[in-house]
N, C-alpha and C positions, 0 to 999 in steps of 0.2 A: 504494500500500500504506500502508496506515496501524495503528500498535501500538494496542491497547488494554488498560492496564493497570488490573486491578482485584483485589481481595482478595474471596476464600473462605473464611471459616472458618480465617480468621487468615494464610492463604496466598496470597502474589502469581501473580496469571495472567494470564497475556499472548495475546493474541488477535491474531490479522492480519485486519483488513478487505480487501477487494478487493472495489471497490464496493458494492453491499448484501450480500454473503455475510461472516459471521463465521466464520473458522477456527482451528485451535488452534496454537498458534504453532508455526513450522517454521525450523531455521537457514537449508536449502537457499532455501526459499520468500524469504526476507528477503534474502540473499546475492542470489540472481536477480534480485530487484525492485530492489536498490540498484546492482547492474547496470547494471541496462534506464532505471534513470531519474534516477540519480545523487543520490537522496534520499530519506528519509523526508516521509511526508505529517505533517501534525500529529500531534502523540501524544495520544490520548484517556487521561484520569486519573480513576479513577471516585473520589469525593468520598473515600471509606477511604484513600486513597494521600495520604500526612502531604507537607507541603512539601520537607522533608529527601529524603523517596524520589525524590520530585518530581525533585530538582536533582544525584542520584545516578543515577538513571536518563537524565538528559537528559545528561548526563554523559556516559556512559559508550554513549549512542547516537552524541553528536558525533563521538565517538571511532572508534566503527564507522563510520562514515560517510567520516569523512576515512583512513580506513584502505583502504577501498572503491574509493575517487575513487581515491588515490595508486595503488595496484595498477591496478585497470581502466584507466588510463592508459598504466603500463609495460605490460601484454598488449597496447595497441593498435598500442603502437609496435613 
């Protein structure tokens, strides 16, 4: 799974690849795939997204992420 982040008409939108299909971001879909595979793929940044969102958003993915890992762990056990 991979995020792709880009701007609309001034508005941030976030997409989930899975393989070649582009779909509209879904929390359940991201939650399942950080599940199944304990990571986000690269984060796609369409050139509109400023350094600052940049480092806000990666942010607050690591964040998701190690939040993910630490639960799916305690469920294993």
């Amino acid at each position: 799974m991979k995020l792709i982040f880009r701007k609309k008409e001034g508005e941030m939108v976030v997409l989930i690849r899975t393989g070649i299909a582009e779909d509209d971001f879904s929390y359940v879909e991201m939650i399942k795939s950080l599940i199944n595979n304990n990571k986000f793929e690269d984060t796609e940044f369409d050139a509109s997204i400023t350094e600052k969102e940049k480092e806000s958003i990666n942010e607050l993915l690591s964040k998701i992420n190690l939040t993910v890992n630490e639960n799916s762990k305690e469920i294993i056990e």
